[in-house]
C-alpha positions, 0 to 999 in steps of 0.5 A: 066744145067740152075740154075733154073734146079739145084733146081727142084730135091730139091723141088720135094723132098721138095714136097713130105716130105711136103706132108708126110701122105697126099699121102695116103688121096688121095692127101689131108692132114688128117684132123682130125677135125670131129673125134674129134668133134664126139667122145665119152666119154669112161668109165675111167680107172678102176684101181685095189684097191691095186694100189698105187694112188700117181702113177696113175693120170690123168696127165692133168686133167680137172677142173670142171666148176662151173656153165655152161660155156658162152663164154666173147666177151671181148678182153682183154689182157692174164694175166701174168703167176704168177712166181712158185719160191720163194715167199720170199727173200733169207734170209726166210726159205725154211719152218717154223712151224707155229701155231695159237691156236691149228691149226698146218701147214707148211709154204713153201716159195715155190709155190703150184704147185712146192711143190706137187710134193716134197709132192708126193715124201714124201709120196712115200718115206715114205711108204705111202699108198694113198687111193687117191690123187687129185692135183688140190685140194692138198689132198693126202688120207690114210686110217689113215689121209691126207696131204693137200697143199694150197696157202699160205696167200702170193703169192708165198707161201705153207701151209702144212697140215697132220694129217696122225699119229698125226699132231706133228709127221707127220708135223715134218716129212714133215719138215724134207723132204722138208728141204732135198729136197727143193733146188732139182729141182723136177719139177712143177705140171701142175696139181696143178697150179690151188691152185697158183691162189687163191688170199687170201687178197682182197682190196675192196670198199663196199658203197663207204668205203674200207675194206681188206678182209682175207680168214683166220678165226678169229683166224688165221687172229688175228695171221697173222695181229698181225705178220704183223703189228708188222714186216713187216714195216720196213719205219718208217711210220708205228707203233703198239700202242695197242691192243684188243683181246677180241674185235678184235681191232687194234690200230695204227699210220700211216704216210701217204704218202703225209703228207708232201705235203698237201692233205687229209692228212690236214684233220686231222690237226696233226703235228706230221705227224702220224695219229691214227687209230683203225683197227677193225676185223669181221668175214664175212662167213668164211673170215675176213673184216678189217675196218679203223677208228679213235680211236673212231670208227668214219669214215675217209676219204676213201682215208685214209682208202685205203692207210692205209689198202692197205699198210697193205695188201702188207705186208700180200700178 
């Protein structure tokens, strides 16, 4: 037998698997294109008021569009997936208490979308009896409260809301789950991916002066700040001199980075190589704006300005 001869038994054979289900579309391959441009919308699953609603969910729900969608003529390029791990070193805790007057929460130093469904778990675990649960909102519903999950102000990062019996009580419940389950590997929420994308700490520039923006209220954005600015630098080039509560100020010194290579930095005619700055906080809607001057309230330089509160907000992502 002639080689070529040899594979023709294996390419009719190849032939046919390859045209699988074909062969019953008279000799062409299904496309199923039509049916689903032309289906219909169907009434959805109508479930009885004694199921539990941490066991049934839509496993890939759809979120609801804002406005009407219009589609960008823009080719840019897909952003990075955000990484679902730790948004700590390994020396923070897995979760902390926090407080901030008389608002309670859980900080996990886990992402959203890895912590719900350890939430899902303590619930179920716990008898809980959902009235509805929704993770694209991280909010478990009982008739007696709700446990509620969110970005937390860093990337990376989990706050952890119950007011389910008392919000002391169900928090330290919480905690004491998470803190047993937290090194399990339960998986993530495909659903609750969207709280991951909820960027908290925004620099920006408004009429030519930079301001850092806190999706926090007053008073957890004081506390949050007052935390940062007296931990979170560690160079040497940063130093908490004072502070105001009652008028929502900050004062600081800063070296900048350049202060030894001229630039702006000549601007201010120091020798000491740290610059004195009044950071001042005002309530924007339901955020918090962030201001830098000098100690008397007049404008610096924008560059100064950026540096210094772009430094603070990498402390606070």
């Amino acid at each position: 037998m002639k080689p070529i001869l040899k594979w023709m038994p294996l390419m009719l054979c190849s032939s046919l698997v390859l045209s699988g289900c074909g062969l019953f579309q008279d000799g062409y391959y299904y496309d199923r294109d039509a049916e689903y441009r032309d289906a219909k919308m169907a009434e959805p699953l109508q479930l009885p008021d004694s199921g539990n609603a941490l066991r049934y969910q839509d496993s890939m729900p759809v979120p609801q569009a804002d406005s009407d969608f219009i589609a960008s003529q823009a080719d840019d390029d897909a952003p990075r997936p955000q990484p679902l791990a730790s948004g700590q070193g390994d020396d923070q805790p897995y979760v902390e208490s926090r407080q901030a007057g008389s608002e309670r929460w859980l900080l996990v130093n886990a992402a959203p979308a890895s912590v719900w469904p350890r939430l899902q778990g303590f619930a179920t675990d716990h008898g809980i009896n959902a009235t509805s649960a929704n993770a694209a909102s991280g909010r478990i519903d009982t008739a007696q409260g709700s446990l509620s999950l969110r970005q937390g102000l860093r990337n990376g990062t989990s706050e952890v809301r119950c007011d389910i019996g008392g919000s002391s009580q169900c928090l330290s419940s919480v905690k004491a789950y998470l803190e047993a389950n937290g090194g399990g590997d339960t998986g993530v929420s495909l659903a609750a991916q969207p709280l991951d994308q909820n960027e908290r700490v925004k620099l920006r520039n408004r009429d030519g002066g930079w301001e850092l923006d806190l999706a926090l209220d007053g008073e957890r954005a004081w506390s949050e700040l007052l935390y940062q600015l007296q931990n979170g630098f560690d160079d040497g080039r940063f130093e908490l001199t004072d502070q105001n509560r009652s008028a929502n100020r900050f004062y600081v010194d800063y070296r900048p980075l350049d202060a030894d290579d001229g630039g702006w930095f000549d601007w201010f005619g120091d020798d000491d190589n740290y610059q004195h700055y009044r950071l001042q906080l005002s309530a924007r809607g339901a955020s918090t704006v962030i201001s830098a001057t000098d100690p008397d309230g007049k404008a610096v330089p924008a560059p100064a300005a950026r540096e210094l509160l772009d430094a603070i907000a990498s402390t606070l992502r």
